[in-house]
Structure formats: structure tokens, C-alpha cells
C-alpha positions, -999 to +999 in steps of 0.1 A: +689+106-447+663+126-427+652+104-400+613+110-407+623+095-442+643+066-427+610+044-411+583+052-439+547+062-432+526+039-448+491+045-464+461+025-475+428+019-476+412+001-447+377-004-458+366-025-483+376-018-520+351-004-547+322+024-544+309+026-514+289+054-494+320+058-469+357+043-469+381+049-443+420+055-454+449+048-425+486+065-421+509+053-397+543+067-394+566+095-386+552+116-410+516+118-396+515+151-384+530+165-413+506+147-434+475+157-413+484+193-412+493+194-447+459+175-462+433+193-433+446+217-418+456+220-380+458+194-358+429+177-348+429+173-314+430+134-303+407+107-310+381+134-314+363+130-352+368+167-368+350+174-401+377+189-427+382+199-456+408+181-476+426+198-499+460+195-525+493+216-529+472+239-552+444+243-519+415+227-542+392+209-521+395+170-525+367+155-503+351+163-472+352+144-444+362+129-409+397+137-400+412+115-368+444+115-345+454+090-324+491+096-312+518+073-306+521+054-284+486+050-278+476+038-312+469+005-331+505+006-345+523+024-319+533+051-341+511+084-348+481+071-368+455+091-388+423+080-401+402+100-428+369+090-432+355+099-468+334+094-497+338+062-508+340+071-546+366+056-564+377+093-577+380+104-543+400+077-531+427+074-566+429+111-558+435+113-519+459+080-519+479+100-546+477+131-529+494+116-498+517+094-512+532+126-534+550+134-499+584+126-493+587+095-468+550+085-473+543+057-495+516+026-498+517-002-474+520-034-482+496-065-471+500-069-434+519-039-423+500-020-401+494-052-381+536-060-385+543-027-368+517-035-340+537-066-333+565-050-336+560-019-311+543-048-283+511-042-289+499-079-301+520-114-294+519-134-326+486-157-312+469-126-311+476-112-348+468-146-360+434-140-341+428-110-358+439-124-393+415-154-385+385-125-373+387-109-406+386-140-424+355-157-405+323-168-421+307-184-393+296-176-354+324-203-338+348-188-359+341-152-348+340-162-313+370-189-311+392-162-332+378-127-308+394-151-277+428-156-295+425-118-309+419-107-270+448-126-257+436-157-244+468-180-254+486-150-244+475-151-207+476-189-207+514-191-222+522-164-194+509-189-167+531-214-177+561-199-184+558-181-149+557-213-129+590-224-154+605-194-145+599-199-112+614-239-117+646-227-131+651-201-104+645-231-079+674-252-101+698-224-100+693-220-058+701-263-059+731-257-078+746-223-064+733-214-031+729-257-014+750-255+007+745-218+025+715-221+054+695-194+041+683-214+008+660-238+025+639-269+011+637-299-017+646-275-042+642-301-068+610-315-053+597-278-060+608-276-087+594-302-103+561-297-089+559-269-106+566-283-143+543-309-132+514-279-128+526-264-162+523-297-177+490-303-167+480-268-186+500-272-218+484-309-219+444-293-218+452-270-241+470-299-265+435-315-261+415-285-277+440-288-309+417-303-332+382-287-319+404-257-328+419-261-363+380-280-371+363-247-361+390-228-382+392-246-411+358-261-411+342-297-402+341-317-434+309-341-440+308-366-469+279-375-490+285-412-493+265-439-508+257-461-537+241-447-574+207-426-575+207-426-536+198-385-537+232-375-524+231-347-556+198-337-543+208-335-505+240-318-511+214-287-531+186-289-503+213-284-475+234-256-497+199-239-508+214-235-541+219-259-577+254-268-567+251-302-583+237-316-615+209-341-604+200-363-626+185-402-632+210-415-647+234-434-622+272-421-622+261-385-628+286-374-601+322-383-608+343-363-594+337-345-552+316-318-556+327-292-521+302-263-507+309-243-477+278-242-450+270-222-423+254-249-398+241-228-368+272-212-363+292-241-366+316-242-405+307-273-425+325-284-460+298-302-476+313-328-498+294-351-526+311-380-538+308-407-566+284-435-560+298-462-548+294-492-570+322-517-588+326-497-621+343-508-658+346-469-665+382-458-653+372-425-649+340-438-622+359-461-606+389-436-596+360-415-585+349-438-563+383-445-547+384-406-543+349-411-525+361-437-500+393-422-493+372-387-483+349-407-467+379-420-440+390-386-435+357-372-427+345-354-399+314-372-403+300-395-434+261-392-443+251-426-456+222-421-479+205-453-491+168-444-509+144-460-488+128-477-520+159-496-528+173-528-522+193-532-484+221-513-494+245-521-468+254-489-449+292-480-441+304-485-404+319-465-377+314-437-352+316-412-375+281-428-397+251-414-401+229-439-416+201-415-438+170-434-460+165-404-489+133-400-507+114-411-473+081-398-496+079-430-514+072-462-506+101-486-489+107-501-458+134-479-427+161-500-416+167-501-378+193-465-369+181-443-401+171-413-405+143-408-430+146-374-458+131-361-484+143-335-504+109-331-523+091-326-493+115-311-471+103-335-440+129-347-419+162-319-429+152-298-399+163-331-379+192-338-399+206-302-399+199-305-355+217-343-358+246-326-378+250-298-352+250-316-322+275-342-335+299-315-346+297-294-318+299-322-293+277-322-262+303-309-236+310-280-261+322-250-238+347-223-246+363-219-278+401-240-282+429-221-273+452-239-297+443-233-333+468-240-352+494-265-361+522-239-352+506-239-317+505-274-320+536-282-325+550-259-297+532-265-269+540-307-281+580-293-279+573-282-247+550-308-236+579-338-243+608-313-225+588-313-195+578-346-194+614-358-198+621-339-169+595-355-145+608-390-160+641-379-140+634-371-108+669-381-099+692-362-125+713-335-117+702-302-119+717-288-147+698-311-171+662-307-153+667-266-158+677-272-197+644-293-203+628-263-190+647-241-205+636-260-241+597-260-228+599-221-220+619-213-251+591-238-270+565-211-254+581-181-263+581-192-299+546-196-296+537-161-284+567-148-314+593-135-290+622-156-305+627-179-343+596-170-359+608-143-391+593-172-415+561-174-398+557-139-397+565-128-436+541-156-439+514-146-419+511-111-427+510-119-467+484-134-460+463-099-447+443-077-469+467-045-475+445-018-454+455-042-420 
């Protein structure tokens, strides 16, 4: 087989689907030129936008647009890359995919594959295509922000940190056990070692510590709606969504089942969850959702406790993580000692509670965004993290089982940047991208 045909060129859409005023369709692969020369004409010169005409086999114009080069190696994929900027009709696009993928060796590409061929030419570690996966999914300004860092490289340079003072550790092993007894290998070897991993250790162990800021900005804080019958959590849960996401009603029970909205809190990703009143209940179906309300309610981020102010004293759940709310603060009733008084009818006091909710979520030392964001970083800078501390545990041992701790803790580290073990993680992953990326 021709070696153009063996490594096809792939083809897709890379804008978003449906009419549009202008959509942008990518090729990547051996074929590029052929393609480019083929569809518009001569070579456009690099990364310079020409205005072509694009035409079929017969020479009838398809569309007229931006035609782009951008040569391998210097592209996003590593390979020559075109871009044609068009009309975004969908007759011109059904057309111009067709007419490209008539050519031998050209063909569509499937979810994730210009990004797979980026990693797989060097041009992005795994943290960073995660970062751009997690880029073109966020909704919020701590996502864009905390996933631009990983998309840029951050855990990249950090890993590279570590693993260069590891490397250097295991060099300083190898000198102990080959080269101790000739006089030009001078020094605690050992000692210098280890001080080292101790300074890695330090690094992997701050990073650990941003873990769950990191997945919470990812995935989103969750806040529970909890509290007894008729307390307004239906009412709340619509004032803070600005939308009927819940029925409200007078009748106590109305909510059964959790009732989940996704907010936008300054920047900050919120899943807004109303629950069942809580209350002793006959009704199976009530009670088990009030067991369902208490068990969110542990696992929250945060739990709003919403007791109307005209009711009776309510007893208000306990903990940290509680913020005590009196609803329907325009009528008449006495505010306990700690709450915060609403009204949905009036709208007086949700600019407080939306400035409470940020500033507990975001935390008052709030800095840079988390360089570990997922529970695949997680988990390998924790394999690392226990190598290294066995390591310093044994000052004492021989040498050869100090350099394979490290050897574990760098090899944990390469994982996490994809260079070895990671083929499920990636088929994974790259599903998971919209099919122009």
C-alpha cells in the first residue's frame, strides 16, 4: 500500500454543527497538499488566509472562502494541517466534506483524533489534552481559568520539577553503589540523595492538597436545599436558578424526589440541589425521599437550612458546612441567633446569600487554580507520594531499594504526564471530544 494511504488524513468539521454564518472544516494528514491543491488550487503559502475558490473534479465552484496551510511539524497535529473557512450552510458543508473524503486515503475523523495525533507527535502530555477537553467543556470562569493552566502546561512543568530532582536521586544511588569506593565520587551520596526526594515530596504533597479544590471547580460545588415542609426551599431553588425549575406549591411534601440545577455563581460552578422536606412520613414514597435528602445533605459542599421565619423553632442541622437561612423574612416571625433572613417575594436579602455562597465556596485564601484535577492525577502523584515516603522511612537501607522507590515515584509521574501504561485512559479520554478536536 502507498504510504500516503497507509496513515489516513482525517477530515471534519471543527466549528459548531448546524447553519451558521461561517464554519471552519480541518485536514490533517499525509494527504494535505494533495487535498489543498486539488480543492483550491495552488498552494497557499503558510499560515497566510488566501481567499479561493473551491471547486469539484468537474471544476464547479463549491463555496468560497478562506483556504489555510500550516505545515508539519509546526502544526496543531504535527502533520500538514489545512483549514477552510466557509459558509456555514449545511449544503455547503454535506457537499465539501463529501468532496474531500471522495479522495483516496482521506476519510472522516473520529471523536478525539486530531487531539490523539497531537499527543502522539509530542505536542501535548496527557494533563494538558485533558485541559483542553476540560476548556471546551467549561461553563463557568474557574473552570476556564483552572482548565487554560492545565491546557498551558502547568502540571507539565511541575511533574518535570520533580522528576528532575528523582533523576538526579537515582543518579546519586547509582554513584553509592558503583563508583564508592574510587576518590573521585565524593560525599553522603545517600544523604543527597534523599534530600532530594525529600524536596520532591514536599511538591507532590502541595499539589495532593489542591486535589479536591480541583475536581470541585471541575465538576462543580454541590449545595443542598435542606429543611422541613413549606420552608420555601422550591421557591429559593427558582429565585437563585432565575427560572420555574420546581413546582411550588402549599401543600407540604410537594417535592419528593432531588430536584438538580446547574449555576453559574460569580464564576464559581454550583449544583443546586432541592430535596424532600424533612419530616417523619407514613407515605413510603416521602419518607425514602427524605432519606435521599439527608444522605445529599452529608455529602454536600454546603447545606442551606431554610426554616420560614413565621414557623415554629425548627431546629436547624449542624456542622461546618450549615448555613442557617429564615425564608419568607417579609412576614411576620421572630430571627434566631446565626440566620440569614430571605425572601423570595421581595428579593431582599439573595444579594447576601449569593455573596455568603461565594465566599464559602471559594474559600478566603483562594489563589491559583489546583494543579491536580482529577482522580487519575490523584491517584498518581498518592503512588508516588507513599514510594517516596517509604524511602525517607529508610534512611538506613541499602541502596538498591531507596533507587526502586524512586524509581516507582518517577515511573508514578510519567504515567501522569502519559509517557508509559495509559492506552485505557487515552481511548477513554478522547471519546469523550467532540469529533472536529
Amino acid at each position: 500500500m502507498n504510504t500516503l494511504f497507509h496513515v489516513p488524513t482525517i477530515v471534519a468539521l471543527s466549528s459548531a454543527s448546524g447553519r451558521a454564518g461561517v464554519a471552519v472544516v480541518r485536514v490533517s494528514g499525509p494527504r494535505v497538499r494533495f487535498v489543498l491543491e486539488t480543492v483550491a488550487g495552488p498552494l497557499p503559502a503558510p499560515r497566510l488566509a488566501s481567499l479561493r475558490a473551491l471547486r469539484d473534479t468537474a471544476g464547479e465552484v463549491v463555496d468560497q472562502g478562506l483556504v489555510l496551510f500550516f505545515p508539519g511539524p509546526a502544526s496543531f497535529t504535527g502533520e500538514d494541517v489545512a483549514e477552510f473557512q466557509i459558509h456555514g450552510s449545511r449544503a455547503v458543508l454535506a457537499r465539501l466534506l463529501q468532496l474531500l473524503c471522495s479522495h483516496d486515503g482521506v476519510r472522516l475523523a473520529e471523536p478525539g483524533e486530531f487531539t490523539r495525533r497531537a499527543f502522539e507527535a509530542g505536542k501535548l502530555d496527557l494533563a494538558e489534552v485533558e485541559g483542553l477537553a476540560d476548556l471546551i467543556d467549561s461553563e463557568t470562569e474557574w473552570q476556564r481559568r483552572q482548565a487554560l493552566r492545565q491546557m498551558d502546561g502547568a502540571l507539565g512543568v511541575a511533574v518535570a520539577e520533580w522528576r528532575r530532582d528523582l533523576v538526579e536521586a537515582l543518579a546519586l544511588l547509582a554513584a553509592e553503589l558503583d563508583f564508592s569506593d574510587e576518590g573521585d565520587v565524593e560525599g553522603p551520596m545517600v544523604e543527597r540523595a534523599l534530600g532530594l526526594v525529600a524536596v520532591a515530596l514536599r511538591g507532590l504533597k502541595a499539589a495532593q492538597g489542591s486535589f479536591a479544590r480541583g475536581e470541585r471547580v471541575r465538576e462543580g460545588f454541590v449545595v443542598v436545599l435542606a429543611g422541613p415542609p413549606n420552608a420555601g426551599k422550591s421557591s429559593l431553588l427558582n429565585a437563585l436558578a432565575r427560572r420555574d425549575v420546581a413546582i411550588v406549591s402549599p401543600v407540604a411534601g410537594t417535592t419528593r424526589d432531588a430536584i438538580e440545577v446547574r449555576l453559574d455563581l460569580d464564576g464559581i460552578p454550583v449544583t443546586l440541589i432541592d430535596t424532600a422536606g424533612l419530616r417523619d412520613s407514613a407515605d413510603a414514597i416521602e419518607a425514602e425521599g427524605v432519606r435521599r435528602a439527608r444522605d445529599l445533605a452529608a455529602k454536600a459542599d454546603l447545606v442551606l437550612s431554610l426554616r420560614a421565619i413565621d414557623s415554629e423553632a425548627d431546629r436547624h442541622q449542624e456542622g461546618s458546612s450549615v448555613v442557617p437561612l429564615a425564608t419568607k423574612a417579609d412576614l411576620t416571625g421572630t430571627l434566631r441567633p446565626g440566620e440569614l433572613p430571605v425572601s423570595v417575594q421581595s428579593g431582599d436579602g439573595l444579594p447576601q446569600l449569593i455573596e455568603l455562597l461565594t465566599r464559602r465556596l471559594a474559600g478566603k485564601d483562594q489563589t491559583e487554580p489546583a494543579l491536580l484535577t482529577r482522580e487519575r492525577h490523584r491517584v498518581a502523584v498518592m503512588e508516588a507520594i507513599v514510594a517516596l515516603e517509604r524511602a525517607l522511612a529508610s534512611p538506613g537501607a541499602p541502596a538498591e531499594l531507596l533507587a526502586e522507590d524512586v524509581r516507582l515515584a518517577v515511573r508514578a509521574l510519567e504515567r501522569l504526564l502519559g509517557h508509559v501504561d495509559v492506552e485505557d485512559v487515552l481511548d477513554q479520554l478522547f471519546a469523550g471530544f467532540c469529533i472536529g478536536k
